[in-house]
C-alpha positions as a Markdown table, in Angstrom:
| # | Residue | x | y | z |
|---|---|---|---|---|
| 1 | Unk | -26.6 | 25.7 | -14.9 |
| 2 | Unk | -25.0 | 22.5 | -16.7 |
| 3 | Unk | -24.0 | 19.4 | -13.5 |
| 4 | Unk | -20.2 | 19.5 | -13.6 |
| 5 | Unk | -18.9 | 16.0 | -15.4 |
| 6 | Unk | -17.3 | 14.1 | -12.7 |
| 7 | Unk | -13.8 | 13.9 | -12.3 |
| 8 | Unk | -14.1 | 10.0 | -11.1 |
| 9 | Unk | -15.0 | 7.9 | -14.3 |
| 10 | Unk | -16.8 | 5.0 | -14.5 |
| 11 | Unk | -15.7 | 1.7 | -15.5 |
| 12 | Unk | -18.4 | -0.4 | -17.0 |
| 13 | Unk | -16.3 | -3.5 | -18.2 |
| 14 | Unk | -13.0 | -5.8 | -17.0 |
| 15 | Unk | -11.6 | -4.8 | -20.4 |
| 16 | Unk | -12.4 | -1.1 | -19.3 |
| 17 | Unk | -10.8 | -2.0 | -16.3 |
| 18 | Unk | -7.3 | -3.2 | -17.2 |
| 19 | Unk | -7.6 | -0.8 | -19.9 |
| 20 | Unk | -7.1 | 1.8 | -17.1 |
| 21 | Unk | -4.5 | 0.2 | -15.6 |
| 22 | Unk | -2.5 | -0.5 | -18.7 |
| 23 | Unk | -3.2 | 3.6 | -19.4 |
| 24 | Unk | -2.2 | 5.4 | -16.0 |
| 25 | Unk | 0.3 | 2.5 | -15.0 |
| 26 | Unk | 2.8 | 5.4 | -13.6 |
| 27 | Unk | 0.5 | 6.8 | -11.7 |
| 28 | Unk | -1.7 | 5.8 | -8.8 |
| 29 | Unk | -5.1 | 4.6 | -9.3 |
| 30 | Unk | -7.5 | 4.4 | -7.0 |
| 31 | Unk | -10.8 | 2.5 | -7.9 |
| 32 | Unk | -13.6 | 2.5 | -6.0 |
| 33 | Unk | -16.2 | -0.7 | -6.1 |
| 34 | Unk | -19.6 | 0.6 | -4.7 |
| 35 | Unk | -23.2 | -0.2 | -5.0 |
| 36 | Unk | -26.2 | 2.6 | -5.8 |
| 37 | Unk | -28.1 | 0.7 | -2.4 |
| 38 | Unk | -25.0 | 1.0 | -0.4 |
| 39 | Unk | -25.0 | 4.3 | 2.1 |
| 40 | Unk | -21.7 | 4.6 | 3.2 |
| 41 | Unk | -20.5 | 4.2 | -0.9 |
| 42 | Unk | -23.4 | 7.6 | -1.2 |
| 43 | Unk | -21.1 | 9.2 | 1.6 |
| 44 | Unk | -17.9 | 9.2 | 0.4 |
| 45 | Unk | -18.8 | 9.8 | -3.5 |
| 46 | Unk | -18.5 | 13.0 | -2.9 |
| 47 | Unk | -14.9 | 13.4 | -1.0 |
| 48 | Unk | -13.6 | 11.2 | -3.8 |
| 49 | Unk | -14.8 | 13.9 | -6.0 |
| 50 | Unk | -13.0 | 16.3 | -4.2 |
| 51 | Unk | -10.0 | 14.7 | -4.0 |
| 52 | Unk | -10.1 | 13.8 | -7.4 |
| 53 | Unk | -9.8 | 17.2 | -8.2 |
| 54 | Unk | -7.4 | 18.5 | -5.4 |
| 55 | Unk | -4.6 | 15.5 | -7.0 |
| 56 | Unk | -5.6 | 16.5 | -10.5 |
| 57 | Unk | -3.1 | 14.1 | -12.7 |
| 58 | Unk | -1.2 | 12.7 | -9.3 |
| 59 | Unk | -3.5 | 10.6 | -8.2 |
| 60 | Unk | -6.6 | 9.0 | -10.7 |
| 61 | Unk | -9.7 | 7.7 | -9.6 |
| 62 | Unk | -12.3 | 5.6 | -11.0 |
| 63 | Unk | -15.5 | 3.7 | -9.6 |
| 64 | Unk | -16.9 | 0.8 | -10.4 |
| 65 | Unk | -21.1 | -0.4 | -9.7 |
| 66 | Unk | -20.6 | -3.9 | -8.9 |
| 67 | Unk | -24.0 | -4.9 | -9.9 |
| 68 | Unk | -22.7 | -3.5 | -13.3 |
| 69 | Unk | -19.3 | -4.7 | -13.5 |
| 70 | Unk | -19.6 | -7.7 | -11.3 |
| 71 | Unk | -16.9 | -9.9 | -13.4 |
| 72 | Unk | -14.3 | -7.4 | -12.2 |
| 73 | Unk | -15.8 | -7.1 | -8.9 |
| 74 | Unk | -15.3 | -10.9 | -8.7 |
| 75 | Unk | -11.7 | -11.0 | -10.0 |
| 76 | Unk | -10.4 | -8.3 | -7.7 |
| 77 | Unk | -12.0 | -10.5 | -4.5 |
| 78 | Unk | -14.6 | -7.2 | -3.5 |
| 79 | Unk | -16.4 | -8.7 | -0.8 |
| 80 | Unk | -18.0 | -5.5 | 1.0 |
| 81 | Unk | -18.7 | -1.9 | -0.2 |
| 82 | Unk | -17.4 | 0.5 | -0.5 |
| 83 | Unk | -13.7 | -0.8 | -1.5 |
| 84 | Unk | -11.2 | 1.3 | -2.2 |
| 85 | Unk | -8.4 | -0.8 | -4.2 |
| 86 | Unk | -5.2 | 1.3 | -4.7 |
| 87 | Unk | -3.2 | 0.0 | -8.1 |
| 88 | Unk | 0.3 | 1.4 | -9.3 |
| 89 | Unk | 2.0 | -0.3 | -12.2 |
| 90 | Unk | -0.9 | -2.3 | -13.1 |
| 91 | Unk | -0.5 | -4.1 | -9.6 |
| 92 | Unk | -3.0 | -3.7 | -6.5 |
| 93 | Unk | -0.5 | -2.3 | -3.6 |
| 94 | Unk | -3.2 | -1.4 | -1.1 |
| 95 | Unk | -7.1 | -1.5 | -0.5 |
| 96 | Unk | -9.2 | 0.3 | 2.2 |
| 97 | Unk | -12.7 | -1.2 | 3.5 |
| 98 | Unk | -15.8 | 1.1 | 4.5 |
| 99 | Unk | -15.9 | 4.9 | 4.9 |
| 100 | Unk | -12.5 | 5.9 | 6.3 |
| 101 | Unk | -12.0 | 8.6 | 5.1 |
| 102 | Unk | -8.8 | 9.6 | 6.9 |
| 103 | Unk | -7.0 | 6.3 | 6.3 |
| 104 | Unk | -8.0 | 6.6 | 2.5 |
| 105 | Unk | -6.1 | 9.9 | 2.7 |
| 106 | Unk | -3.2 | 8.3 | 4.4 |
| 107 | Unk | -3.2 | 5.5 | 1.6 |
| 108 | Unk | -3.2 | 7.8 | -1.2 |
| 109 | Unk | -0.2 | 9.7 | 0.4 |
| 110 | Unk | 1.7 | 6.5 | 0.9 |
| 111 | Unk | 1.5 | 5.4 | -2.4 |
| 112 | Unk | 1.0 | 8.6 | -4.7 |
């Protein structure tokens, strides 16, 4: 049985990164900075998965390793995984630290 391609992309690169932004600048991004050492980022891969696919083209989500794409990391002031940053217009309106699931849910709602 083929592994399902994930619905959350990865963004490898800063120019990736505002790439994104410049691309879904209607719509509500929602970027996730995590490390492969980090166990609460292993947690809540897979609800972002999920809810990747229950907002289809509402709501789209990315991630990004910051031991890959530390310059971006960096820029957007990531100090602790996992980070959610919430972007609409090309403009960070809201970011959520650590595995809260319910207020990540709240956030996307507010801002979707």
């Amino acid at each position: 049985m083929a592994e399902e391609e994930s619905l959350v992309k990865q963004i490898s690169s800063h120019e990736d990164f505002i790439a994104a932004l410049a691309t879904h600048s209607e719509t509500l991004v929602v970027i996730d900075f995590y490390a492969v050492w980090c166990r609460p980022c292993k947690i809540i891969a897979p609800k972002l998965e999920k809810w990747a696919k229950e907002y289809g083209d509402q709501v789209i989500f990315y991630k990004i390793n910051i031991n890959v794409n530390a310059q971006t990391a960096e820029i957007c002031k990531v100090k602790s995984m996992p980070t959610l940053q919430f972007y609409k217009g090309g403009e960070m309106v809201d970011q959520v630290f650590g595995n809260k699931q319910e207020l990540i849910l709240e956030t996307i709602e507010k801002h979707k």
